[in-house]
KOLMIDREN-288793 format. One record per atom (N, C-alpha, C): x, y, z. Coordinates in steps of 0.05 Angstrom, whole numbers, plus 32768, in hexadecimal, padded with zeros to 4 digits. Atoms other than C-alpha are relative to their C-alpha. Layout:
XYZ;...
END
This chain:
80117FE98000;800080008000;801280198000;7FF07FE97FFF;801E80407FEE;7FF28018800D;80087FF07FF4;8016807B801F;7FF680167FF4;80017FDD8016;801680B57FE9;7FDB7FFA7FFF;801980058008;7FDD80977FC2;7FF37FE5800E;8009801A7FFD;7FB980587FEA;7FEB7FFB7FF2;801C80058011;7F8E802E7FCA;7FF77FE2800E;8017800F7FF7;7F5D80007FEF;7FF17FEE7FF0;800A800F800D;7F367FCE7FE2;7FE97FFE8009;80147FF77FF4;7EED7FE27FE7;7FEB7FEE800B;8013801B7FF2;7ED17F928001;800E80078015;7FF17FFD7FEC;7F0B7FA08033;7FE480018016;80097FFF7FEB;7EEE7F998075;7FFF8017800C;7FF37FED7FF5;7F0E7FD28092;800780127FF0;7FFD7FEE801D;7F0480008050;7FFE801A800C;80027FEF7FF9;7EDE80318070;8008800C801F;7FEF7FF97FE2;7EFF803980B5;801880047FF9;7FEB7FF4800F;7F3C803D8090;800B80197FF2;80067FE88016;7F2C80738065;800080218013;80057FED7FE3;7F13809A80A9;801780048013;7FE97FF57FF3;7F55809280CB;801E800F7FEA;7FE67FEF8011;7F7C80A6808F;7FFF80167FFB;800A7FEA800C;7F5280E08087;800E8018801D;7FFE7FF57FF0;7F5F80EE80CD;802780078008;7FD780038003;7FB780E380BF;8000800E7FEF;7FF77FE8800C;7FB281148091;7FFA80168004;80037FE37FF0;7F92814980B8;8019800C8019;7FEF7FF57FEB;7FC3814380EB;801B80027FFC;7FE47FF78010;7FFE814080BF;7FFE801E7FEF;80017FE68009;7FE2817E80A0;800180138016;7FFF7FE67FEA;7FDA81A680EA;801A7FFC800B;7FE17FFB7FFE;8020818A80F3;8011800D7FF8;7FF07FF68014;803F81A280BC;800080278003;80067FE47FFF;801981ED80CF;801080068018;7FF67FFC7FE9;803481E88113;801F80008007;7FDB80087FFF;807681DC8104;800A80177FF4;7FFB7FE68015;807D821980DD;7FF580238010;80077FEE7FF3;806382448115;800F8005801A;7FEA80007FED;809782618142;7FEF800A8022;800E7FFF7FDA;8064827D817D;7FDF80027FF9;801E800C8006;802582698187;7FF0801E800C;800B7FEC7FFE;7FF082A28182;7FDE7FF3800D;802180057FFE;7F9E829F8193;7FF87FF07FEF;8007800F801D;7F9A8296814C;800B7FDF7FF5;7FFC80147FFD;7FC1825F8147;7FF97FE98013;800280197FEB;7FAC82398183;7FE37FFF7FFC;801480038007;7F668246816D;80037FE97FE3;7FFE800D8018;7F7982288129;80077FDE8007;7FED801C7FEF;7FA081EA8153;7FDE7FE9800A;801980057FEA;7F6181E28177;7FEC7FF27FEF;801E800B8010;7F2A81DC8144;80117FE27FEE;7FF88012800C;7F5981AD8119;80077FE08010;8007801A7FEB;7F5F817A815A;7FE17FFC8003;802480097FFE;7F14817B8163;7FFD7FF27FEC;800A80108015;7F1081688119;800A7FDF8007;7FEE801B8004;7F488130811E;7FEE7FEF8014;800A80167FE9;7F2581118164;7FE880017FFD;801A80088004;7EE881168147;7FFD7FED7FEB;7FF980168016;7EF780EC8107;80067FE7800E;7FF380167FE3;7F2380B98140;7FE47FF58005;801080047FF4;7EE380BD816B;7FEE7FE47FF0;801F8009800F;7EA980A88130;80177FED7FEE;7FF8800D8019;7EDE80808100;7FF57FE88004;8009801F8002;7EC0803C8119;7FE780048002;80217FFF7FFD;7E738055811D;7FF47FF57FE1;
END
C-alpha cells in the first residue's frame, strides 16, 4: 500500500474505518506541518490548533460508528 496515493479495497472489511482514520492522519499532519512553522503561539493560532483537534478527535471518536 503506498502512503502518497492508497488504494483500498472496497469489500475490505475495514474499508471504511480506514478511510476515516486516514482522513483523520492527514488532518493532523496538516496542523503539524502549520505548527511547525509558527515560532509563538498567538490567540489566533491556538484558536486555529484548537478547532483542528476537535475536528481530528471527532473523526477518532465516530471512525468505528
Amino acid at each position: 500500500m503506498n502512503n502518497e496515493n492508497p488504494q483500498t479495497d472496497p469489500s475490505w472489511d475495514y474499508y471504511i474505518l480506514w478511510h476515516k482514520i486516514f482522513q483523520a492522519k492527514f488532518k493532523l499532519e496538516k496542523m503539524l506541518s502549520y505548527i511547525s512553522e509558527i515560532e509563538y503561539a498567538t490567540e489566533e493560532t491556538d484558536k486555529s490548533v484548537d478547532a483542528d483537534l476537535a475536528v481530528i478527535t471527532n473523526l477518532l471518536k465516530t471512525a468505528n460508528d
